[in-house]
C-alpha positions as CSV (number, residue, x, y, z in Angstrom):
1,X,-19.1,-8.6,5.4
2,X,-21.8,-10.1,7.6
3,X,-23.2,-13.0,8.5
4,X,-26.5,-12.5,9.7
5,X,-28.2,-16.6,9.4
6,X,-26.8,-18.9,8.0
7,X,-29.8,-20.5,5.5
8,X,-31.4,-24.5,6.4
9,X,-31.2,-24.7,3.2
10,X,-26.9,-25.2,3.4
11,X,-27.2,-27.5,6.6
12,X,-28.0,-31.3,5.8
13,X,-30.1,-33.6,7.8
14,X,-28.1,-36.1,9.1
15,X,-28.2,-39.8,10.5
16,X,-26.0,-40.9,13.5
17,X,-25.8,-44.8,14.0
18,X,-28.5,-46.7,15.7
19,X,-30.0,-47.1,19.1
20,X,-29.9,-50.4,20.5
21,X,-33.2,-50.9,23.4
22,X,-33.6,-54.4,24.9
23,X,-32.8,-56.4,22.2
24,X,-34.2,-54.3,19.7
25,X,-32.8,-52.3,17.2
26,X,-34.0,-48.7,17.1
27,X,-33.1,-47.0,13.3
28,X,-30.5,-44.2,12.9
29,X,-31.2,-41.5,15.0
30,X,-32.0,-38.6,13.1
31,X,-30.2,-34.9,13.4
32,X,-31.7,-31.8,12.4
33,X,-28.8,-29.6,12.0
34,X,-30.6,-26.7,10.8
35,X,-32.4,-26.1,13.2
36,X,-30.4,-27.4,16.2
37,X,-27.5,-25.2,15.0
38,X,-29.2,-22.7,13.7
39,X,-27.0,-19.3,13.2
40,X,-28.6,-16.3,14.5
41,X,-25.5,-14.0,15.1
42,X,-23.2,-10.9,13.0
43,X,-19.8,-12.3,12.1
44,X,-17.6,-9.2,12.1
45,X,-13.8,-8.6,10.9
46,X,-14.4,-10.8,8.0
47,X,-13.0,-9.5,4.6
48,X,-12.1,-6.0,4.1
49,X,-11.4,-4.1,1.3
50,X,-7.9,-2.1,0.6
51,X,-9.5,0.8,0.0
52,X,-8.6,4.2,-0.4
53,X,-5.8,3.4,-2.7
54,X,-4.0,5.7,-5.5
55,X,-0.8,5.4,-7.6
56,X,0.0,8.5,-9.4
57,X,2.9,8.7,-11.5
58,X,5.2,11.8,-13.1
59,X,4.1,12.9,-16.6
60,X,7.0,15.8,-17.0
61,X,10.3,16.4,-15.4
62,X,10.5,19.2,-13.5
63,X,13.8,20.7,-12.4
64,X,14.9,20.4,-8.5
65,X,17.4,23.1,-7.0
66,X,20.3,20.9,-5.3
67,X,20.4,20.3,-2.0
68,X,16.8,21.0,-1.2
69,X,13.6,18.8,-0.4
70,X,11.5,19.0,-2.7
71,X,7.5,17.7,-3.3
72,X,7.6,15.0,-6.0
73,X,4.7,16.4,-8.1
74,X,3.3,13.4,-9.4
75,X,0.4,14.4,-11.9
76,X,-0.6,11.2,-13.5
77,X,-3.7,9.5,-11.8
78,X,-2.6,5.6,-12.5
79,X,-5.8,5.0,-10.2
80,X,-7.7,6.7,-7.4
81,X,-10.0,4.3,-5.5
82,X,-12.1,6.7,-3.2
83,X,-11.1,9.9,-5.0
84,X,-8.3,10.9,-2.2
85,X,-5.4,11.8,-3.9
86,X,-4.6,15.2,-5.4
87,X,-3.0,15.3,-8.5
88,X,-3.2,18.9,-9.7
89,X,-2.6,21.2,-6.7
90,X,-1.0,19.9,-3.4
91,X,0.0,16.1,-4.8
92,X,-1.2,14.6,-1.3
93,X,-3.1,11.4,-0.1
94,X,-5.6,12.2,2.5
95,X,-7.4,9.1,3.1
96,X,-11.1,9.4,4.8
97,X,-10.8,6.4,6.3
98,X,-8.8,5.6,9.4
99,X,-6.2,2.6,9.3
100,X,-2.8,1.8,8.5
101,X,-2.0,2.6,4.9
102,X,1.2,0.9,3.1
103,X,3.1,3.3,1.0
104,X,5.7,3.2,-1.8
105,X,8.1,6.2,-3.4
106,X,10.4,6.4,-6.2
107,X,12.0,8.8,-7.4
108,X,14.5,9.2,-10.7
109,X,16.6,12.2,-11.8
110,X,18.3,13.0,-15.0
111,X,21.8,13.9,-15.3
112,X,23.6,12.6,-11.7
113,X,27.2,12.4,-11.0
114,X,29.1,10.0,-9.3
115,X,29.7,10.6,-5.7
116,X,26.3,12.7,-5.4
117,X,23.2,11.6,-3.8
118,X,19.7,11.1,-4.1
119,X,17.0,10.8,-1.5
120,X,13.2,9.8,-1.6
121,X,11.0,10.5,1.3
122,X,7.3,9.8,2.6
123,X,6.0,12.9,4.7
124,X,2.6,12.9,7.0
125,X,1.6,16.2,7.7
126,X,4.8,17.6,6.5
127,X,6.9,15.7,8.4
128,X,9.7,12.8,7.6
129,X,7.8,9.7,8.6
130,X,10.6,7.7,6.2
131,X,13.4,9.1,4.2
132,X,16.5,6.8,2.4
133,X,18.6,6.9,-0.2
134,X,21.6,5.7,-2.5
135,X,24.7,7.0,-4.0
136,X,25.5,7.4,-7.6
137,X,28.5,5.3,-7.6
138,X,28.7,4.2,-10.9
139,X,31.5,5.7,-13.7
140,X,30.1,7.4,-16.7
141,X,26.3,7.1,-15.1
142,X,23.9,9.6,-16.5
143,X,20.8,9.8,-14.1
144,X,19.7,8.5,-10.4
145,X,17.2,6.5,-9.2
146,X,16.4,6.0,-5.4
147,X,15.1,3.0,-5.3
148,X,11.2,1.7,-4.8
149,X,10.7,2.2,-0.5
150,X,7.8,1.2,1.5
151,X,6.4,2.5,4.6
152,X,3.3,1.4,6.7
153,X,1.8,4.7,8.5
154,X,-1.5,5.6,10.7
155,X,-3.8,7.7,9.5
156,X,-6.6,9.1,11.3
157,X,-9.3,9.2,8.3
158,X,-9.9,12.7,8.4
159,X,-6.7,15.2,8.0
160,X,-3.8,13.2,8.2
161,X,-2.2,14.1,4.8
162,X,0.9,11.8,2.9
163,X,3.4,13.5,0.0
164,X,6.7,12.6,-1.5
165,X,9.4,14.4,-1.6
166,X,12.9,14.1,-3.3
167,X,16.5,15.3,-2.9
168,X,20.2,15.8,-4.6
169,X,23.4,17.8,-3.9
170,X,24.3,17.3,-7.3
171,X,25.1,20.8,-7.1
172,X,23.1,21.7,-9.9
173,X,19.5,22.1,-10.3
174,X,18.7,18.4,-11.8
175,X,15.2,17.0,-13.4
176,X,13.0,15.1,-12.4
177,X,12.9,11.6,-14.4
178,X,9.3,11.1,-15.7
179,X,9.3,7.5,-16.2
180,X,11.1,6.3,-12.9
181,X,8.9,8.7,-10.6
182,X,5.8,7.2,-8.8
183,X,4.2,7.6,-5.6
184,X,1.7,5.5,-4.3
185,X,-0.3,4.0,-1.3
186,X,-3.3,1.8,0.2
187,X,-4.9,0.8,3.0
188,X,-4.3,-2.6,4.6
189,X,-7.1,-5.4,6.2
190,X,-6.9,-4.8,9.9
């Protein structure tokens, strides 16, 4: 946003006490702010806009071989502000402007066992930027869920790429849980 004059119309005229000469009282002395302030400059690095921005989410539950990283193919536009997310083919965020970006992961499977683990991960240009986890620790728990993470990254604005990928040594291929699995990301105000 720019500031490029600011208009008379907002600045008041305005009285400051009054001038004593001799013995004589002079009136107020008149100020005419407008014009004796007036703004004729560009105000930059006001606002901003968090923009791109996308959150897709999974609409079916794919199966994952066991013990191997795996792209979270997350289908569902939730929204894609500045049309940079892929949902049908690679299931990447390339953002065409440059900035830090703020990004989130989730990922659920069906059918975990205790003592087995699940990891979610945020990749730029196919590499690990951020990668965590949890164990399944609970008795009699059906499922896994690595828990909502969030990652600021650079990205250049032109082919720096971000994807989410998932992994479990359940030792057994696993599925994907549709309803817990989400991936999304926006840029911040710099």
């Amino acid at each position: 946003m720019a500031i490029s004059k600011v208009k008379s119309a907002s600045i008041t005229t305005d009285a400051v006490g009054s001038t004593q000469i001799g013995t004589d009282a002079v009136g107020p002395t008149q100020l005419n702010e407008a014009s004796d302030y007036a703004f004729t400059g560009t105000v930059t690095g006001a606002g901003g806009v968090n923009t791109p921005a996308f959150e897709a989410r999974l609409s079916n539950e794919p199966s994952v071989s066991t013990n191997t990283w795996t792209k979270v193919p997350v289908n569902v536009e939730i929204y894609d502000v500045g049309g940079c997310y892929d949902n049908s083919t690679n299931y990447r965020f390339t953002p065409t402007t440059a900035g830090k970006y703020v990004f989130y992961v989730q990922v659920g499977f069906n059918a975990l066992t205790d003592g087995k683990y699940l990891f979610a991960a945020v990749r730029k240009n196919g590499l690990v930027i951020f990668s965590d986890g949890n164990a399944i620790n609970h008795t009699g728990h059906d499922g896994g869920l690595a828990s909502r993470y969030t990652i600021t990254a650079e990205a250049n604005g032109s082919s720096d790429y971000f994807e989410a990928y998932a992994f479990h040594n359940h030792g057994s291929n696993r599925n994907f849980t549709a309803g817990w699995t989400f991936f999304g990301g926006y840029k911040i105000i710099e």
